[in-house]
C-alpha positions as MATLAB code, in Angstrom:
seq = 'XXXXXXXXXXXXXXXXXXXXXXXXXXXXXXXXXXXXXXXXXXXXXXXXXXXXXXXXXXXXXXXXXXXXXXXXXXXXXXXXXXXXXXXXXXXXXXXXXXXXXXXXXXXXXXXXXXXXXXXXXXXXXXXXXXXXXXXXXXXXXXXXXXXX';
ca = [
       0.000    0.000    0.000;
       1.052    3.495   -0.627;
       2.300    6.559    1.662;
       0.612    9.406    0.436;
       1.389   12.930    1.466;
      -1.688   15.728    0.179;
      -0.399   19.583   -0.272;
      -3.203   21.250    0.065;
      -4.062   24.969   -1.241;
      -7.254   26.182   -0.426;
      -9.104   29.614   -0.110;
     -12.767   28.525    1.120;
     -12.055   25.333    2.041;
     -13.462   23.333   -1.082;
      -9.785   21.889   -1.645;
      -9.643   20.931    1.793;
     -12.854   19.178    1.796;
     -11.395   17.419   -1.538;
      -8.101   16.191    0.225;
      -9.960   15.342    3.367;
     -12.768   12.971    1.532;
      -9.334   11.757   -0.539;
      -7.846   10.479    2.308;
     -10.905    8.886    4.011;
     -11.432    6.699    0.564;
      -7.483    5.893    0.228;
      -7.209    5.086    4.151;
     -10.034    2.836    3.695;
      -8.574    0.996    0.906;
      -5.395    0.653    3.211;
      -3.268    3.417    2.174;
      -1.670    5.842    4.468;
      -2.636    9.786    3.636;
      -1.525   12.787    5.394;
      -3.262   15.472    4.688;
      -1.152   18.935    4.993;
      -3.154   21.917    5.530;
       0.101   24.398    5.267;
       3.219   22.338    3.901;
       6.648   23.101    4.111;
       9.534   22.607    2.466;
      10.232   19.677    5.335;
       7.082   18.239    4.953;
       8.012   17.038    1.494;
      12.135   16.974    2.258;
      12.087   14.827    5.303;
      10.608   11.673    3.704;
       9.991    9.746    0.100;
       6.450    9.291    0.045;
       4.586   10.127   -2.855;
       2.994   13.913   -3.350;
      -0.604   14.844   -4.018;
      -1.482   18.504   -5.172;
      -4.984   19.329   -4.000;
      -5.048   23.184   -4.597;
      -7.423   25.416   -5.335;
      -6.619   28.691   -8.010;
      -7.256   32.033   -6.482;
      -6.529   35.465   -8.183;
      -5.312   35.338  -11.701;
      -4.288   31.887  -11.796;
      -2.331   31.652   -8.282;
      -1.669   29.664   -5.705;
      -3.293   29.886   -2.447;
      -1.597   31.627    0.473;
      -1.493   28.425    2.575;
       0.758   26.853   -0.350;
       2.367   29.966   -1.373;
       5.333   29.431    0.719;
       5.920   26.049   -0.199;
       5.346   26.664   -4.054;
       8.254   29.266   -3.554;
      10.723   27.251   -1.607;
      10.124   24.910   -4.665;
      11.321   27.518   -7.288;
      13.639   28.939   -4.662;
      15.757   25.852   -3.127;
      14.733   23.094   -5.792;
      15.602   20.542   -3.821;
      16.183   17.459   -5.999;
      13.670   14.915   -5.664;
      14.575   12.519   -8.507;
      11.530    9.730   -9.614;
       9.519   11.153   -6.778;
       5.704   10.667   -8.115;
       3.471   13.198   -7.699;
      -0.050   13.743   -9.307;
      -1.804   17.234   -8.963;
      -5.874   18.031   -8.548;
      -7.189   21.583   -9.004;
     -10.277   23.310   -8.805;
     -10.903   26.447  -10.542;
     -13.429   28.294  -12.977;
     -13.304   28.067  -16.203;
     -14.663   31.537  -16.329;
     -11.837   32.644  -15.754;
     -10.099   31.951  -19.364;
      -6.087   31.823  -19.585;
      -5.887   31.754  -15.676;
      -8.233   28.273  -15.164;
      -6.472   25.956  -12.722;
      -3.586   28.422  -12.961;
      -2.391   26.974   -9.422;
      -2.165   23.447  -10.506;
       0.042   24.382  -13.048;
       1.992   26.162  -11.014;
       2.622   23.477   -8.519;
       3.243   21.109  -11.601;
       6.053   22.735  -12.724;
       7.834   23.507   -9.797;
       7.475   20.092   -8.879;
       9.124   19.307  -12.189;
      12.329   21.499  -11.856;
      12.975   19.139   -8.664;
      12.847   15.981  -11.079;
       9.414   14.471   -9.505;
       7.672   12.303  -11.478;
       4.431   13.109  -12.654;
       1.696   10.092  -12.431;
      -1.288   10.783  -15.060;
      -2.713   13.603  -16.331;
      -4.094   16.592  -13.610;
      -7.677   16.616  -12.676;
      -9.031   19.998  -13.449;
     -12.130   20.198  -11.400;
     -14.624   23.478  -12.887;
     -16.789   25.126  -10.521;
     -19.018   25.845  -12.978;
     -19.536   22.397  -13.861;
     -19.143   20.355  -10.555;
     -20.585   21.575   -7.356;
     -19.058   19.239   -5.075;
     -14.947   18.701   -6.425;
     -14.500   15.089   -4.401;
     -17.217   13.803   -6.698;
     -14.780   13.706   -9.450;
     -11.515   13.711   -7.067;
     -12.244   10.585   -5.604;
     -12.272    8.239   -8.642;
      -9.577    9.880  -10.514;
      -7.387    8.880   -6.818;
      -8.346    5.800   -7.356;
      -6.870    5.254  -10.136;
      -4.331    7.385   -9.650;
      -2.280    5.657   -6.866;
      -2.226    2.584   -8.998;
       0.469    4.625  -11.005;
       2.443    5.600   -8.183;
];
């Protein structure tokens, strides 16, 4: 079974929701999730356990101020995190044009420039389209952590 670490980025608390219905449905199928409300560069650093974005995009296609900090000790430090997998989830509005799920791609690519590995393609969740995010959130997991 897998060790799952959740970033979480969220303004309103829909991400958090997300992550926290994530980890009930992994934990349940045996995994072990932590879910990290405001992760640091240690929370990642310290251990090899596989990374899951759940972030919400505020702004023009940003990253929440609860992830802010680790996003830019990403860009900022790069620590090297060679094969580490990672998959990303973000909710956003597609109303929103250029910006939509701005803060997933954000944490993608800083992710990236450590040498993680991404596992499948991100789940863009639109608020326009999907009321409740872990409807879609919790089957794309699913299938996700069979990657990882």
């Amino acid at each position: 079974m897998a060790v799952i670490r959740v970033l979480v980025g969220s303004v309103y608390g829909g991400a958090l929701l997300t992550a926290r219905k994530i980890r009930e449905e992994l934990e349940a199928d045996g995994h072990q999730v932590v879910v990290l409300e405001n992760p640091t560069l240690d929370d990642i650093t310290s251990n090899d356990d596989a990374l899951l974005v759940c972030t919400s995009t505020t702004g023009q296609g940003e990253v929440p101020a609860n992830l802010l900090t680790l996003y830019v000790d990403l860009r900022d430090q790069l620590p090297q995190q060679p094969g580490r997998p990672f998959g990303v989830i973000v909710l956003g509005d597609s109303s929103y044009g250029d910006t939509f799920c701005g803060a997933g791609d954000l944490m993608e690519e800083a992710l990236y420039e450590t040498g993680a590995r991404k596992v499948g393609e991100t789940l863009r969740v639109d608020a326009l389209e999907t009321m409740e995010p872990e409807t879609e959130a919790v089957p794309w997991v699913k299938n996700w952590v069979n990657g990882i």
